[in-house]
N, C-alpha and C positions, 0 to 999 in steps of 0.2 A: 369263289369256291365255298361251299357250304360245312359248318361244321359235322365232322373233323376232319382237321388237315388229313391224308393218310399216312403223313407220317407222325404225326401228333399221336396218330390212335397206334401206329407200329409200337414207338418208344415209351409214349406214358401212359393213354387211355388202355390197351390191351395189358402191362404188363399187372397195374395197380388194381384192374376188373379180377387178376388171374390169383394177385394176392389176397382181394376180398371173398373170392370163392376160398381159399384153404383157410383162413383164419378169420373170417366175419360173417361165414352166411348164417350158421347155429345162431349166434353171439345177437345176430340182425334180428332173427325170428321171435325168438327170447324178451329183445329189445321193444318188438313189437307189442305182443301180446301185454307184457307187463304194462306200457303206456295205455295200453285202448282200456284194460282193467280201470289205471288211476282214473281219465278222463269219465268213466263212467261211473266210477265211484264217487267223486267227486262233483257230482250231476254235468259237468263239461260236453259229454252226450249223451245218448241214451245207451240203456242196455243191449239194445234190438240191435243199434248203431256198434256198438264193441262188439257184440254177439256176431255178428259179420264179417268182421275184421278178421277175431282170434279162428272163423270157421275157414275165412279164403289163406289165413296164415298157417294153418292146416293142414290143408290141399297145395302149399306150396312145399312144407316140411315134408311129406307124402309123395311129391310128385321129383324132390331131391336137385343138389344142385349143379349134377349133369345138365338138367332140364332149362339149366338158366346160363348158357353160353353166349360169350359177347358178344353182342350184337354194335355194329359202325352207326352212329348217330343219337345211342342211350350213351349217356356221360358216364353212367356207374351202375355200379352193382347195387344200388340203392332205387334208381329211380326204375331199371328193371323189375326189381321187388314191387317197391311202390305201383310199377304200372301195373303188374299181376292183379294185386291187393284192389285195385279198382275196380279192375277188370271181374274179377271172382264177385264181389264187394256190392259192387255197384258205383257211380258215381259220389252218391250225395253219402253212403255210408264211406265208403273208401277212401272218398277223397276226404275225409276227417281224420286221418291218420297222422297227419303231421301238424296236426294243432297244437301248439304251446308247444312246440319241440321243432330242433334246426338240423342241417345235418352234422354244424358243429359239436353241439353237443350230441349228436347220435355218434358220431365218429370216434372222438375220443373216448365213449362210453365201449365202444365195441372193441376200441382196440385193448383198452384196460380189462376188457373180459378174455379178450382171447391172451392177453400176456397175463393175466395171472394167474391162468391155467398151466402155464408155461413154466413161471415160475416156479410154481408148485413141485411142478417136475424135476426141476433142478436140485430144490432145495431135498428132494426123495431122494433123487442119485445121490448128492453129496451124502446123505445119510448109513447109502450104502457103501460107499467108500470110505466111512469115517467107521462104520463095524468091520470092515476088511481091514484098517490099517490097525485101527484096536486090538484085532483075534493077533495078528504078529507082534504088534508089543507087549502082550499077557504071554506069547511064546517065549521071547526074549528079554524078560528080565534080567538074566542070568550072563547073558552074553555080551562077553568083554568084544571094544573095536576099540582103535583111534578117534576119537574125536577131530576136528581141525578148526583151525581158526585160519583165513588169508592163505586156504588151501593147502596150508603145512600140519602134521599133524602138533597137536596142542596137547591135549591131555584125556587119558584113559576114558570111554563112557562105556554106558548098552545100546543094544541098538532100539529098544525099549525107550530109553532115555531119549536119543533120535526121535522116534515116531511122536513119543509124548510132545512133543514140540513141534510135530506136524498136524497132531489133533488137536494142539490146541490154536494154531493157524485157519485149520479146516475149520473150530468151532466159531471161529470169528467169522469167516467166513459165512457159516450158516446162517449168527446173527444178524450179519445185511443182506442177507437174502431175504429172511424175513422181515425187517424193516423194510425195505424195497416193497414185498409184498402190500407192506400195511400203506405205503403211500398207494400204491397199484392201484389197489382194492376200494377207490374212493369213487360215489358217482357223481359223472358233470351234468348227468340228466338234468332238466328241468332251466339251467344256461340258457337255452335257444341258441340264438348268434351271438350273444355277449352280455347283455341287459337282462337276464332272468326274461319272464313272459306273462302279458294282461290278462290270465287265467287264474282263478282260484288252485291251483294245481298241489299235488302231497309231494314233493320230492324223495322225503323220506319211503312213501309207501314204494316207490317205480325202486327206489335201491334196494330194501327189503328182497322183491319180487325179484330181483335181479343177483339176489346175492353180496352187494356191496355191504361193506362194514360202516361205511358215513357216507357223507357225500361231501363233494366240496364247496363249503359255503359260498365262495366268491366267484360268482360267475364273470365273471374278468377273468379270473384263474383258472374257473373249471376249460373256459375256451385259448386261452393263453399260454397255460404253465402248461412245463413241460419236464419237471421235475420227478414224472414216475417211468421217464423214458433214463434220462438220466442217471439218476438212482439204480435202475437195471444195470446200464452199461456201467457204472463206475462199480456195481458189488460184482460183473464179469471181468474185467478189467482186473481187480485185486485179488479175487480167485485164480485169473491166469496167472497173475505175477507169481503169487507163490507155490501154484502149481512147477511153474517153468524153471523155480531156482530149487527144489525138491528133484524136478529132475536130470539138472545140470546133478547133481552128487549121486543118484542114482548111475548115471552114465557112469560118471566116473569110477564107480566101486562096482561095475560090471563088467569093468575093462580086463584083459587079459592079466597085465602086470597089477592090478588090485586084487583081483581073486577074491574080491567081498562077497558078492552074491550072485548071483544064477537066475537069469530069468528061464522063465520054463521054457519048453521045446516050442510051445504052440504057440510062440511069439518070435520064433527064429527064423531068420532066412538064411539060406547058405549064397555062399558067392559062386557064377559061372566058371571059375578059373581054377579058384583057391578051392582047394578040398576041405583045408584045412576052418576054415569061415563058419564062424559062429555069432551070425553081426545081431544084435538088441534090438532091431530096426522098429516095434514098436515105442520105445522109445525115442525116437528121429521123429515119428509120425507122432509123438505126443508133443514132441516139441514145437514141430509145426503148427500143428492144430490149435496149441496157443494162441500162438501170435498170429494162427485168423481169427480165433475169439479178439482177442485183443485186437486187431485191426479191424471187425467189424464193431467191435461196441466205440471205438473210439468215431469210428465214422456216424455212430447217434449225437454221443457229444460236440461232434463237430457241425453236422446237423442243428445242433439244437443253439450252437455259437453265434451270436450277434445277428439274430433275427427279430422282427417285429412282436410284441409283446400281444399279443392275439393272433387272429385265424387265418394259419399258414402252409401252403403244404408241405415244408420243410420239416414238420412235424406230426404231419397225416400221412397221405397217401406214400409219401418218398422214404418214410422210416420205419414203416415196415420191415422191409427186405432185410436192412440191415441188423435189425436190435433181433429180428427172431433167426438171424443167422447166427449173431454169437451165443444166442441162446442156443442153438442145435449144434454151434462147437463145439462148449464149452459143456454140453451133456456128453456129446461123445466119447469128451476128456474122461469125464470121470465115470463113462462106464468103460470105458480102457482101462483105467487105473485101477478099477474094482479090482475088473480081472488079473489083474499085475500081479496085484497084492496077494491076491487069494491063491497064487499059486508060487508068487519068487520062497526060495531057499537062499542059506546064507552059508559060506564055508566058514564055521565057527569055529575049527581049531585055526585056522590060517588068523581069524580074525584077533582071538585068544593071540596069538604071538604076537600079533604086529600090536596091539594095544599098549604093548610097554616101550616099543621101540620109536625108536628117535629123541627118546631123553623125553619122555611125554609124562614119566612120572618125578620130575625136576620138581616142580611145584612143592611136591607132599614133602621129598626130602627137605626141602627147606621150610615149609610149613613144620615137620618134626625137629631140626634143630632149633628152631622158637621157643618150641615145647619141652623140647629134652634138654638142652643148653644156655636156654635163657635169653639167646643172642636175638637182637632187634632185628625184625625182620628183613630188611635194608641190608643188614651185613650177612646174613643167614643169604638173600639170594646171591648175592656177590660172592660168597665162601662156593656155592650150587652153581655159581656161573663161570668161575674159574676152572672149576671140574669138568663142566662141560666143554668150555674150548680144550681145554689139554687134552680130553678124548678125543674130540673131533679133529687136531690136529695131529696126536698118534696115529689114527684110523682107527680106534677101540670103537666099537660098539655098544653102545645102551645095554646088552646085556654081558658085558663082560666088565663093566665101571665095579672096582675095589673101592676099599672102604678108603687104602691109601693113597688112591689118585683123591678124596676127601681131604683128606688129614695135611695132607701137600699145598691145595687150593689152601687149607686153613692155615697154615702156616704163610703163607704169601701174603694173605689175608689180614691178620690176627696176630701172626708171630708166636703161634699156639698151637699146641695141638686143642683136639676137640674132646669133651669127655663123651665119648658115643662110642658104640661097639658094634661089632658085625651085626648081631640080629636085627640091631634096629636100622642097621644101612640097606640091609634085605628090605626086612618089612616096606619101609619109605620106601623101596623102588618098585615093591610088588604092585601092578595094576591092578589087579581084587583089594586091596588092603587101600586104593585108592580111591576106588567108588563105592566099598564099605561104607568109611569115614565121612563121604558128602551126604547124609542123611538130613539135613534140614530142609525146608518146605522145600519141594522141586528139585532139590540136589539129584543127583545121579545116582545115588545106594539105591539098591533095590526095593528096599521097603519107600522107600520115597517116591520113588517111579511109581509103586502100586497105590499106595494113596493119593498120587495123582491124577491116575488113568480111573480112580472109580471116580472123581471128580468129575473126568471127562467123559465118563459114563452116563454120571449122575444128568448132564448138561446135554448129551447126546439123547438121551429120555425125553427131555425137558421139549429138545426142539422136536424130535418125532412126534408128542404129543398135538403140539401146535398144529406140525402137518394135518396129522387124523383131523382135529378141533376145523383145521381150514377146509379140507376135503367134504366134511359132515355138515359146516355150514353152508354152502356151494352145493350139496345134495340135499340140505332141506329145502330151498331157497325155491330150487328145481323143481322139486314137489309141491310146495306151498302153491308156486305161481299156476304147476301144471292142474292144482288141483281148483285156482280159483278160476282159471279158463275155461276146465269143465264145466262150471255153474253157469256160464253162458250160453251152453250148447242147448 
């Protein structure tokens, strides 16, 4: 039987043809024209010889990659091309196309093009989800919640305070996206199969042309490593994670019995039955969508797990599918979440109550007997911890604690009364008078959340900048190359 099997071309020759049409034909054409330039610049052929090439690469860009359907007996999407480029070309100029160049390094040159297009894209959205979660914690400075720690409530915050602590997760995030990028963005050109190539060749110039920020010195590497595949999946992977535990508490405080916040209508579904059904279901579907982000990037790394240190297709043709699916998850995610953001409300007085309740302003009071009493902080929580069993065991509630279920604890305690008086047993329990007080770097008071968040501002700048700076370089690059192929015509 001749190649290929029919089921060979069923399961991996048609499926990897159909991946190199959506994400490699541009990235090929590109790849082309930029080489026949260097080889002619650097007298390798003649002009006449490249002048041919970038005309039949042309009339392929032109004629589109409808036009170039798989065909049983071409190996790839490459040598399709390639046979066009002859064909148009001629032999003796056409067939110079792949001089000083392999498809190893054409390969992982194209896929580094088409994923850091990609990236780019992510690193956007997250941009646009870090100004939507931003616009509600400049809303909510003000407003008092429960904080929790091990899912119990802990001590008084804002929901400001909250978010700040999710942009500054999301700004990490951003950060290895673009690291990620910066490996990405490297070109293997000029590699061949493994040994570099017996040509005078410019490697720097074919990147230029191309758009790469370096190239990567070691051509061992450039055909071998696999570290910007990598790199992708593990900066998806860490953005799912803390996507995913953001919206474990989001759930939760959309629940009936939290009453925290309100996802908008246009995210609701009702139940068949219950009339009464008000189910957050995009949130269900966010949480899913995770853990296929995370289930397809883990499947690059695992891909990329204890394989031969060169040219493999465990890391070509077969990883594909997978690193640009959690790429197209994990966008989804966060323009879902955009939208979330941009339109959830909060029930601010319901939150305002519950912020003091469950003994959540314990801390402060005993923080204030230190201050007012002198007492070592050790015996101050202990005099605050007595109080609180003896409530919790009457059934008194957080806001119904007297100064003398105190004074009692201190006596137990101390064999004392305490020199403290009503106002300041108030004050110590008030939730406002609790995130007041935490005004040091990053604390909870609200001037502190706001000096934060312009921090986060200042850094959310910083990285959209970079985006524009990537985008503009990638569109000069486009232009430079498009305009030196003109001169051949």
């Amino acid at each position: 039987m001749n190649f290929p099997h029919p089921i060979y071309s069923q399961h991996v020759l048609l499926p990897a043809y159909a991946d190199a049409q959506t994400y490699l034909f541009e990235p090929m054409l590109a790849a082309h024209e930029a080489h026949a330039v260097m080889l002619a610049e650097c007298g390798i052929i003649t002009p006449a010889n490249a002048a041919a090439i970038v005309r039949a690469v042309a009339a392929i860009r032109a004629e589109g990659v409808v036009a170039y359907a798989y065909q049983p007996g071409i190996e790839d999407l490459f040598f399709r091309i390639e046979g066009r480029i002859i064909e148009l070309a001629g032999a003796d100029y056409g067939g110079n196309l792949q001089l000083a160049r392999s498809r190893n390094d054409l390969g992982h040159a194209l896929a580094r093009m088409a994923l850091r297009t990609r990236v780019l894209d992510i690193q956007e959205a997250l941009l646009r989800l870090r100004t939507a979660v931003m616009a509600q914690a400049r809303r909510h400075l003000n407003t008092l919640m429960p904080g929790y720690t091990h899912t119990q409530p802990a001590q008084p915050v804002t929901f400001a305070h909250y978010l700040a602590g999710v942009l500054t997760f999301l700004a990490h995030d951003q950060a290895k996206f673009a690291a990620a990028y910066a490996t990405v963005n490297q070109s293997p050109l000029g590699a061949a199969a493994l040994t570099g190539v017996g040509f005078p060749i410019d490697r720097r110039r074919v990147a230029d042309l191309l758009g790469f920020d370096d190239i990567v010195v070691s051509t061992q590497h450039a055909i071998g490593g696999g570290e910007y595949l990598t790199d992708v999946a593990f900066t998806v992977q860490a953005l799912a994670i803390d996507l995913s535990r953001m919206t474990h508490d989001l759930l939760v405080r959309a629940t009936q019995e939290a009453n925290a916040l309100r996802i908008d209508d246009s995210f609701i579904q009702i139940s068949s039955i219950m009339p009464q059904k008000r189910n957050p279901v995009v949130l269900e579907h966010l949480r899913a969508r995770l853990s296929r982000a995370l289930g397809y990037a883990q499947t690059v790394v695992t891909q990329c797990h204890s394989i031969p240190y060169g040219d493999t297709q465990d890391i070509e043709d077969e990883i594909l599918p997978p690193i640009f699916n959690a790429l197209g998850a994990i966008e989804e995610c966060l323009e879902l979440y955009t939208a979330v953001f941009e339109t959830l409300t909060l029930n601010e007085a319901h939150l305002r109550e519950q912020a003091g309740e469950g003994f959540t302003t314990a801390t402060e009071l005993a923080d204030t007997l230190v201050r007012e009493t002198g007492l070592p902080f050790r015996l101050a929580h202990k005099v605050v911890a007595g109080m609180v069993q003896a409530a919790v065991k009457a059934g008194i509630p957080s806001s119904q604690l007297t100064i003398d279920l105190l004074q009692t604890s201190a006596h137990q305690v101390l064999g004392r009364d305490l020199a403290f008086d009503e106002a300041q047993f108030r004050q110590a329990l008030d939730p406002a008078h609790f995130v007041a007080i935490r005004s040091g770097e990053g604390g909870v008071a609200p001037t502190a959340t706001a000096v934060l968040l312009d921090r986060l501002q200042q850094e959310h700048a910083h990285a959209a900048g970079e985006c524009v700076a990537a985008r503009a370089r990638l569109a000069e690059a486009d232009a430079q190359r498009v305009a030196t192929v003109a001169s051949y015509w």
